[in-house]
N, C-alpha and C positions, 0 to 999 in steps of 0.2 A: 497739763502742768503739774497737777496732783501728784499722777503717775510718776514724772518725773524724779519729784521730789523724794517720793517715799522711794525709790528704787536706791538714792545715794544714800543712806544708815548700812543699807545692805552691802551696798559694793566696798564701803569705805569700811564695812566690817568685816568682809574677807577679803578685804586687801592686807588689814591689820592682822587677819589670825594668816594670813599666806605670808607675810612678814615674820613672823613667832617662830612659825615651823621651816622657814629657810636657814632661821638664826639657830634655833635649838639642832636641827638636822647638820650645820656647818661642824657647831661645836662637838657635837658626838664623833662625828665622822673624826673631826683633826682630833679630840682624843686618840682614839683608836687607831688611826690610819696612821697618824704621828708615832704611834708607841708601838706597834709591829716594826716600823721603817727603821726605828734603831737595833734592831736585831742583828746586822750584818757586822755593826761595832764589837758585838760581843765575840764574834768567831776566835780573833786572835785570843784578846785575855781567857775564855773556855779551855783554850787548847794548851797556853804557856802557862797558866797558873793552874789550873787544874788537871791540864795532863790529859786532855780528852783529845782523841783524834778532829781532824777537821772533818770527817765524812760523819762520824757521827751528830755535831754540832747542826752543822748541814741538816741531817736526816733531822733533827730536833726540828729546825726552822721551817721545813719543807713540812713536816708532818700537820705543823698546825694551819696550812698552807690547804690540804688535804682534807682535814677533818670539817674547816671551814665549809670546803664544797660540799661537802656530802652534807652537812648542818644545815645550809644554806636555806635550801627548801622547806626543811621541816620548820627552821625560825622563821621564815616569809612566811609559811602559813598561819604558823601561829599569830602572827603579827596579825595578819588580812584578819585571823576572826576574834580572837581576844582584844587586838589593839598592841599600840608598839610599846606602850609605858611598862608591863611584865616583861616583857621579852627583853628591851633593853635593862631594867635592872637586874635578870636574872644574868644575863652576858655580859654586862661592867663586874658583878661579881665574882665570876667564873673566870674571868681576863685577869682581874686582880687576883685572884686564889694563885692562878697560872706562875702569874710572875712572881708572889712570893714565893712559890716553893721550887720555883727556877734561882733565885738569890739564894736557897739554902742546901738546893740539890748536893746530895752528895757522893751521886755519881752520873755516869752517862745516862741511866734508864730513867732516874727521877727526873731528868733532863727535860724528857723524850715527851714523860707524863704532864709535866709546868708547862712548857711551853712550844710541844706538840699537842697532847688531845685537851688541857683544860684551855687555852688561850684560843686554839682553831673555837672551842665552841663559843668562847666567848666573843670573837672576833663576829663569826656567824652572826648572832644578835645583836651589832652594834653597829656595822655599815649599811653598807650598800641596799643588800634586798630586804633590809629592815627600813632605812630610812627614805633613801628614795622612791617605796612605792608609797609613804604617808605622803612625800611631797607632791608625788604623780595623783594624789587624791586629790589633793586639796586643791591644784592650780589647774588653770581651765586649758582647755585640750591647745589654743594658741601659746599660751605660757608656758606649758609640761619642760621642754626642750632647755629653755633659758633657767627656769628653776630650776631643776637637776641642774647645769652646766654651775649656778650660782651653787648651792650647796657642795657639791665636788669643788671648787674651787675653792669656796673658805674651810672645808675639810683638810684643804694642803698647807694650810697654817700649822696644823701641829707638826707637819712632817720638817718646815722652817722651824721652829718653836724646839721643837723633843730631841732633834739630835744634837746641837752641841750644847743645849740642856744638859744629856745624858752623856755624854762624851767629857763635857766640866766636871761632874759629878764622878763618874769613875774615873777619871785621873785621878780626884783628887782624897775621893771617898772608898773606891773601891767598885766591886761588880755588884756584891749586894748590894750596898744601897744605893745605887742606880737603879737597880730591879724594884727594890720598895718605894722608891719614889715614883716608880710610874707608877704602881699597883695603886699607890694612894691616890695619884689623878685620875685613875679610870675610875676610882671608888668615886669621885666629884662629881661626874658628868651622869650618872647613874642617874638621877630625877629627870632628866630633862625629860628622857622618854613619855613621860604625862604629858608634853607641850606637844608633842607630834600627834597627840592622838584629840587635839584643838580644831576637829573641822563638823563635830557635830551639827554645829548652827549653822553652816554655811552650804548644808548640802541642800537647803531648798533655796527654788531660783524662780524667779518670776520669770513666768511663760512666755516668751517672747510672741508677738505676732506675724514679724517677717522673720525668715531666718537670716544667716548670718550669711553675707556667699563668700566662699572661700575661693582660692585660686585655683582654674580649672587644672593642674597639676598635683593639688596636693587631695590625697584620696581621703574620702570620708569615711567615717563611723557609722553603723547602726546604733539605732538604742542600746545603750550598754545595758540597761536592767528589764528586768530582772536576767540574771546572768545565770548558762548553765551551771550545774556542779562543775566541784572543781577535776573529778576524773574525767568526764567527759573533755571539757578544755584542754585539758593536759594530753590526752588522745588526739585532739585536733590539732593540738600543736606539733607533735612527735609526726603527723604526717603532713606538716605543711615543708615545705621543700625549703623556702626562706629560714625558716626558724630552725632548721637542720644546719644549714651552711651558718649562718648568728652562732650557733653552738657552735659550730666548729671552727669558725675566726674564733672566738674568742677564747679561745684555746690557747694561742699565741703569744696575744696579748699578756696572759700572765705567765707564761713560759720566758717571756723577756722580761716582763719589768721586776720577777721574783728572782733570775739571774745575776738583773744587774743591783738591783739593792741587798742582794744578798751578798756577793762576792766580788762588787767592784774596791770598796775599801782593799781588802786583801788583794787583788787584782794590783792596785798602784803601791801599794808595797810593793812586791813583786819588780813592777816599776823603777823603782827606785823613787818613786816620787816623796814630795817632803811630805812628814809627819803630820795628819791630822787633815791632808790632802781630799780623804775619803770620805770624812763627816762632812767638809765643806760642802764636796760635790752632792752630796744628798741633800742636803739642806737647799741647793740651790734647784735642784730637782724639786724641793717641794714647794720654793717660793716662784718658780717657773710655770710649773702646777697650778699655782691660781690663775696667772692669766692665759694659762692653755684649756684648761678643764671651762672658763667662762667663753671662752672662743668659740671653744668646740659645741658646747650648748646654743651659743648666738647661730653658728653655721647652722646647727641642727634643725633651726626654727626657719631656716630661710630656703637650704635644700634638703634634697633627699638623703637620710640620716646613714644610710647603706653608703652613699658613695661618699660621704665625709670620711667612713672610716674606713674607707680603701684607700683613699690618697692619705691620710692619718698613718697605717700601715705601711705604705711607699716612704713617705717620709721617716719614720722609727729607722726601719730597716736600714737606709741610706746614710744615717745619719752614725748607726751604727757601725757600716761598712767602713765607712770614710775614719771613723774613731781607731777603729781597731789597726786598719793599714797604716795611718800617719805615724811619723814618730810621737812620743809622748811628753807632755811638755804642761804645766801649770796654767797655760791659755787653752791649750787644746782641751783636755781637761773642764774647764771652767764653761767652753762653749758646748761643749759636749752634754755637759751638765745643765746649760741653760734651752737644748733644744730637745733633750729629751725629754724636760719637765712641763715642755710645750703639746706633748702629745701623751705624755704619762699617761694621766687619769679620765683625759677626753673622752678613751672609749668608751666609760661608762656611761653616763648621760646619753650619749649616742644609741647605745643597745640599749640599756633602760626605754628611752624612749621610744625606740624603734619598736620593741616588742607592745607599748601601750598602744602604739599606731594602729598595730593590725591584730591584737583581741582585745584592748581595750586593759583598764585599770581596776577591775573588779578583779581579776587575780594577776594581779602584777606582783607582788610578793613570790606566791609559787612561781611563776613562770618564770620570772628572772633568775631565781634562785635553782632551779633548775638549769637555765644558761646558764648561768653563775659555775657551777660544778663544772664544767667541762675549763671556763678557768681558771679553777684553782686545781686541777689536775696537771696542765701546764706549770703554774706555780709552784708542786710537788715537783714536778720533773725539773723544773727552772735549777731550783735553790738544792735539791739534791745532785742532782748527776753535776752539778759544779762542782760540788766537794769531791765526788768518787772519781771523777774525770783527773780533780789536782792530782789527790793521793795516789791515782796509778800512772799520770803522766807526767805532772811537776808542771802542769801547764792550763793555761785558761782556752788556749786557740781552737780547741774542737765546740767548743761550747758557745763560745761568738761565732762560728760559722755557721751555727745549726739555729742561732737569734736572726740571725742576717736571712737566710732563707725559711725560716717558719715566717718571717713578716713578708715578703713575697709574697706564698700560697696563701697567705690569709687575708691580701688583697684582691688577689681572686677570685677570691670566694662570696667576696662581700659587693662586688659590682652589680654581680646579676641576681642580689636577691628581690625579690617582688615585692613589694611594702604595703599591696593593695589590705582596706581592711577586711576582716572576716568574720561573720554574724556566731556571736559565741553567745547568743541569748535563748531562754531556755523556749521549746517550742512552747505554743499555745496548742490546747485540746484540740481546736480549728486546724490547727497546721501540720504538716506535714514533718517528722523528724528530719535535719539537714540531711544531707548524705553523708 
């Protein structure tokens, strides 16, 4: 009875700090995630008021897209061993530098440097492979799935919240101080980073007696600690066959969702559709985004997190196809808008997750961040070769066809990955080095 007792301060005190850091991890995320997602607004006014092509605009957006991924890794690592409180304030400031010297740019190159290489880095320290492997810390391997899936989902609050935000704001202000009003919210959210790094007390856990039995389907862990170095890991990953195809779906994934938040605005221009048509649809993407990214974590936690995001992929793709073929219309549009935001951001929690499954959360930072890069290399291709594709052909249709079948093969790829775990713990003097 003793036992019992003294076990609930504990549970009930990381439930409270797993609660902190779902909250603080939501808010950074819709920061961030919010204040990129308005960048496709800006294509037109870049180009009619300032006289800049739309390829190079493009190349602006795509580049921070790019430098994101390559960042990725080195901010996940940093994170894993300093803690995420530095890393996020050094990225909310770099994001914010970004965007004010994108509101003052005063030509394409300054452009390229705001809001290609200072925002990509600063973006790097503020999502995903910064905040989701604090979450992957802190909650326990049955949770992992549904947290992620909750953080990604209130993350897409700011993507509701930031665009007709920013959209009201230049109508009525202008392009720069759209641009300084976001810089000033990323400068807000800059502290929270200290509340993600809230699991010190919580990583001792009373020793259970019986262990816990899990369902004969879902594969277990070894001891996660002590865990190899991080090169070695990183070598185990690079030849595990699963995590080779994970890298390369999700390659896709940001090849489409940087396409279409990048170029669908201008896209229903194009259209003829009504004014302001384009901010809606993203907003609705991100308020769609929450109860898809919480679905996709719920699914995660019940099956196999590979095959969620194979039919996840089947679905996008389809969803796509049928978009682009129909004629175009204010409903169509609007449904289009509400089923792509069902699968937006799901994949992530999904791979997140997937990749803690099978080496574990002692470097989930690197190793995500690593997937991660391959992408935002899609994302570079996405959001660029739309604008080079308009400017030489006056059209979007090679670049939907090339979203409709990249989601395809990237379903393919993700059926037969193996999710069995794999011992990434450092050997003992007694043991044998793995092979």
């Amino acid at each position: 009875m003793s036992t019992n007792r003294s076990k609930r301060p504990s549970l009930a005190l990381r439930a409270h700090t797993t609660t902190l850091v779902i909250v603080a991890g939501a808010l950074i995320l819709s920061a961030a995630m919010g204040i990129r997602q308005t960048f496709g607004l800006f294509i037109g006014p870049f180009s009619f008021d300032r006289g800049l092509p739309v390829t190079q605009i493009a190349f602006a957006i795509a580049l921070h897209n790019l430098v994101w991924g390559f960042a990725q890794p080195f901010a996940g690592a940093a994170a894993d061993r300093y803690g995420s409180a530095p890393v996020v304030a050094f990225g909310a400031t770099t994001f914010a530098a970004g965007l004010a010297l994108s509101a003052v740019a005063p030509s394409g190159a300054w452009l390229v440097i705001g809001m290609g290489l200072l925002v990509g880095v600063g973006v790097s320290c503020t999502t995903f492979g910064v905040v989701l492997p604090a979450v992957g810390r802190i909650a326990t391997p049955q949770q992992r799935s549904i947290a992620m899936g909750l953080v990604s989902a209130g993350g897409s609050a700011g993507q509701v919240l930031m665009v007709p935000l920013v959209q009201g704001i230049r109508l009525h202000a202008g392009i720069a101080t759209s641009l300084f009003a976001l810089a000033f919210v990323m400068l807000l959210f800059a502290p929270l980073g200290i509340v993600l790094d809230r699991r010190a007390r919580t990583q001792a856990q009373p020793r259970a007696t019986t262990p816990t039995p899990l369902p004969a389907d879902r594969p277990t862990r070894p001891q996660e600690t002590p865990a190899a170095p991080l090169r070695e890991v990183l070598a185990q990953a690079t030849r595990h066959r699963g995590y080779r195809l994970l890298t390369l779906g999700f390659f896709t994934c940001g090849f489409q969702l940087a396409f279409i938040a990048t170029h669908l605005p201008e896209y229903l221009t194009l259209c003829h559709m009504p004014l302001g048509l384009g901010a809606t649809a993203l907003a609705l993407i991100g308020l769609f985004n929450m109860a898809g990214s919480w679905a996709c974590g719920w699914l995660g936690g019940r099956f196999r997190q590979q095959h969620v995001l194979g039919w996840l992929y089947l679905l996008r793709s389809a969803t796509i196809g049928v978009f682009f073929l129909l004629p175009k219309s204010t409903v169509s549009v609007v449904i289009f808008a509400a089923v792509m935001g069902l699968t937006w951001l799901g994949t992530v929690p999904l791979t997140s997750g997937l990749v803690a499954r099978v080496f574990g959360v002692r470097h989930l930072g690197s190793l995500f961040g690593v997937c991660f890069l391959s992408h935002q290399v899609g994302s570079f291709l996405g959001a660029w070769l739309g604008g080079l594709v308009f400017d030489l052909t006056g059209s979007y249709s090679l670049l939907w066809a090339a979203t409709i079948a990249a989601g395809l093969l990237a379903a393919l790829l993700h059926f037969p990955i193996d999710d069995r775990a794999v011992d990434t713990r450092e050997p003992r003097a007694s043991e044998p080095a793995a092979a």
